[in-house]
PASEBA-1860 file (N, C-alpha, C; in nm, 3 decimals):
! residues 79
1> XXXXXXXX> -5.752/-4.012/-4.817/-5.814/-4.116/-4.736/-5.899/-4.049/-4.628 ~ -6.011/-4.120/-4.605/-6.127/-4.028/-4.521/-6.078/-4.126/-4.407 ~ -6.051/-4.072/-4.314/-6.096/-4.124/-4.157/-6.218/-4.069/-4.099 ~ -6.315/-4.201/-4.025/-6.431/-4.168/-3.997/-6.403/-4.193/-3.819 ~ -6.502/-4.094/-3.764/-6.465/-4.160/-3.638/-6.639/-4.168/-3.630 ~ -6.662/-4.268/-3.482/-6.771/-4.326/-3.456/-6.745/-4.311/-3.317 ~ -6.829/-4.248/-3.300/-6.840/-4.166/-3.106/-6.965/-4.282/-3.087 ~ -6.941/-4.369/-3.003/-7.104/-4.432/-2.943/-7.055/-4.409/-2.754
9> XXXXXXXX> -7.157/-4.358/-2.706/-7.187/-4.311/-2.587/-7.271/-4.393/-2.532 ~ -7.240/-4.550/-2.481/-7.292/-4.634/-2.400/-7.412/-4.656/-2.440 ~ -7.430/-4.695/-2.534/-7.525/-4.751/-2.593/-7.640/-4.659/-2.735 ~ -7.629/-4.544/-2.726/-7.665/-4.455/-2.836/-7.552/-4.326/-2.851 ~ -7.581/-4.329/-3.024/-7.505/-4.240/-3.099/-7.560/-4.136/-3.105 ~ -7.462/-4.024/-3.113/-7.473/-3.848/-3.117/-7.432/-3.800/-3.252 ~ -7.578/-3.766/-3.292/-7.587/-3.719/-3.437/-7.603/-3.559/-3.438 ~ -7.563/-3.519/-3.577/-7.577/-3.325/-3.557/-7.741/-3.339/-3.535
17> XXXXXXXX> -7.859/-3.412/-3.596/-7.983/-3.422/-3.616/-8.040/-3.466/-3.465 ~ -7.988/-3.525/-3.420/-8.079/-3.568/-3.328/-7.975/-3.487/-3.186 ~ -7.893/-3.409/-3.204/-7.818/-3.390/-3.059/-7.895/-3.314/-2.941 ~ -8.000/-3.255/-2.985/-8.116/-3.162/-2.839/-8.133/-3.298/-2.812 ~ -8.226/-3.414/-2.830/-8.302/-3.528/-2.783/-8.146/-3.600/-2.748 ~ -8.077/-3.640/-2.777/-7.989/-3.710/-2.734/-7.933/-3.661/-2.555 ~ -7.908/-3.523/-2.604/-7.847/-3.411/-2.471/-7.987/-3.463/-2.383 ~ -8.088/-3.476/-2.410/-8.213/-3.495/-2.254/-8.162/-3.634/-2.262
25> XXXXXXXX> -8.139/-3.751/-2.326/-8.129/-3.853/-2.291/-8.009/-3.884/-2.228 ~ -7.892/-3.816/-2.256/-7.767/-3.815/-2.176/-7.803/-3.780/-2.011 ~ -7.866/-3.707/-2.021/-7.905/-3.678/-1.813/-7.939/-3.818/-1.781 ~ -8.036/-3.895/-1.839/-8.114/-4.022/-1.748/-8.047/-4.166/-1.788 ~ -7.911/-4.108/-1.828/-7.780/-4.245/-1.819/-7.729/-4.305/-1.758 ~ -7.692/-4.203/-1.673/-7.653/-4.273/-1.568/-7.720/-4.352/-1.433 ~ -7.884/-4.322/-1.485/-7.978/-4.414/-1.347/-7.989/-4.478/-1.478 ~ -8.010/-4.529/-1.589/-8.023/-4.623/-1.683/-7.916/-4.736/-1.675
33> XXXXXXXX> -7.828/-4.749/-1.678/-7.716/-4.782/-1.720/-7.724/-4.875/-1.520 ~ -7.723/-4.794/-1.439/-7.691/-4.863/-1.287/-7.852/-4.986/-1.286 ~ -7.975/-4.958/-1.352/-8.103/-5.057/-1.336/-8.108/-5.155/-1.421 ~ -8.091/-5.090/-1.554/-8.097/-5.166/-1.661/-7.971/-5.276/-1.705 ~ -7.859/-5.260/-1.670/-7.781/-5.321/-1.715/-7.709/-5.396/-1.528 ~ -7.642/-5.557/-1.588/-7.606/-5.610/-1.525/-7.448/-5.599/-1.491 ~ -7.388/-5.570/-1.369/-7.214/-5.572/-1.369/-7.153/-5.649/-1.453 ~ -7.217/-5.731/-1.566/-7.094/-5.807/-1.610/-7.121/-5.755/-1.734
41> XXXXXXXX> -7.233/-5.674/-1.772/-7.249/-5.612/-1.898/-7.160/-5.488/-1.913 ~ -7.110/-5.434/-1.765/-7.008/-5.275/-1.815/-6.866/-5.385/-1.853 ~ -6.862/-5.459/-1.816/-6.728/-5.533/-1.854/-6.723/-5.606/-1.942 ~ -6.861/-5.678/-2.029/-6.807/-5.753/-2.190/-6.717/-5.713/-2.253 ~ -6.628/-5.801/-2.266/-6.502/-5.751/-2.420/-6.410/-5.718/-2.289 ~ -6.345/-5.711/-2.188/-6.243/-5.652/-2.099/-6.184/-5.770/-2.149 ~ -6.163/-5.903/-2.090/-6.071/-5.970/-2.117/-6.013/-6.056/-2.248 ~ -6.090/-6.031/-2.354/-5.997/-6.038/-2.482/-5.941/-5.919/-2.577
49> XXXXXXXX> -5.987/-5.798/-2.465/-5.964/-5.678/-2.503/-5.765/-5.663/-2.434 ~ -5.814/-5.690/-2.332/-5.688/-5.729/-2.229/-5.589/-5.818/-2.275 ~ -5.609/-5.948/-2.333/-5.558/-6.015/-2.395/-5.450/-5.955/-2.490 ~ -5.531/-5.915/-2.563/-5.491/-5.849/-2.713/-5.323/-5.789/-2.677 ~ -5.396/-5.689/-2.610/-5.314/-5.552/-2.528/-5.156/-5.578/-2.472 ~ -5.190/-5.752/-2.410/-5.086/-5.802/-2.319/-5.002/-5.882/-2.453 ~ -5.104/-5.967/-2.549/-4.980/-5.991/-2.683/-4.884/-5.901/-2.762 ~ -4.940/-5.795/-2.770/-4.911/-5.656/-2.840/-4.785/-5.652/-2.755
57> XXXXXXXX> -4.795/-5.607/-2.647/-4.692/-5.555/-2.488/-4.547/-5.683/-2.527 ~ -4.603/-5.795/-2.507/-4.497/-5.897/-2.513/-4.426/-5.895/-2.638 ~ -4.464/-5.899/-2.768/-4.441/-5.866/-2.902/-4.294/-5.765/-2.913 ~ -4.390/-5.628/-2.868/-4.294/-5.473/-2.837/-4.205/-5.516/-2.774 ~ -4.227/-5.592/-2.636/-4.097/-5.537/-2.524/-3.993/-5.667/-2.603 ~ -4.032/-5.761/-2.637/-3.928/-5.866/-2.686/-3.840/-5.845/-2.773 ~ -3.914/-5.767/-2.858/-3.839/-5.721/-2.974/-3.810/-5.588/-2.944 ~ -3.804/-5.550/-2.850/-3.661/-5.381/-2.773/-3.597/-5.508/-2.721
65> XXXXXXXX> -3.588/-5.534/-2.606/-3.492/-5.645/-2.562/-3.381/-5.700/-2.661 ~ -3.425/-5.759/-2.747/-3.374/-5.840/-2.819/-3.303/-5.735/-2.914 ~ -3.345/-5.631/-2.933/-3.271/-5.503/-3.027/-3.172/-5.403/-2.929 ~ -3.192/-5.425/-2.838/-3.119/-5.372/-2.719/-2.968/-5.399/-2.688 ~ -3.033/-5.547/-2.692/-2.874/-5.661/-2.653/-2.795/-5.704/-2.796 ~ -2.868/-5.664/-2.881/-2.801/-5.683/-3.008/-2.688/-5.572/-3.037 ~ -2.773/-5.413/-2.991/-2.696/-5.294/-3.029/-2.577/-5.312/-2.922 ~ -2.592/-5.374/-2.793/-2.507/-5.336/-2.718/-2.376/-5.463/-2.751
73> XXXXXXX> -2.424/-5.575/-2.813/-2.323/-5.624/-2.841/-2.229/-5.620/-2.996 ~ -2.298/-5.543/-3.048/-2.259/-5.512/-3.149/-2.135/-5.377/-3.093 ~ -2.205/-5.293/-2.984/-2.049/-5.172/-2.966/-2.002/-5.206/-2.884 ~ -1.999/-5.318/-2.794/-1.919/-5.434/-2.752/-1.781/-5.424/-2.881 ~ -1.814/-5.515/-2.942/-1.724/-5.597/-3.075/-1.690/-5.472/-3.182 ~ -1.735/-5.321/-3.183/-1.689/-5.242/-3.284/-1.497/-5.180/-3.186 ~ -1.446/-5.134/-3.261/-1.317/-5.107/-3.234/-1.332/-4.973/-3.144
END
């Protein structure tokens, strides 16, 4: 099975072909990124990203809890 990974660097990708031109465009990112883009654009996707994260969290900890108090009442009731 191939795992691919996908590096995107705030808005353009770093290829073996293009990485000299990319490396000059990486310097003028960070005054790009503060003119061009609006505060609510570094944050799209935070809160159903967040969401997700916090169902996942509740999911896990419920089911330790609930496997927790099971084991302990189970060596409770063993001899």
């Amino acid at each position: 099975m191939e795992v691919r990974l996908i590096v995107v660097m705030s808005g353009f990708g770093v290829s073996e072909q293009n990485a000299t031109e990319s490396a000059g465009r990486a310097a003028a990112l960070p005054k790009n990124l503060c003119t061009e883009r609006t505060p609510g654009d570094h944050f799209r996707g935070v809160f159903p990203r967040m969401a997700a994260i916090s169902l996942g969290g509740f999911i896990f900890l419920g089911a330790y809890d609930h496997t927790h108090s099971l084991l302990l009442e189970v060596g409770r009731n063993s001899p």
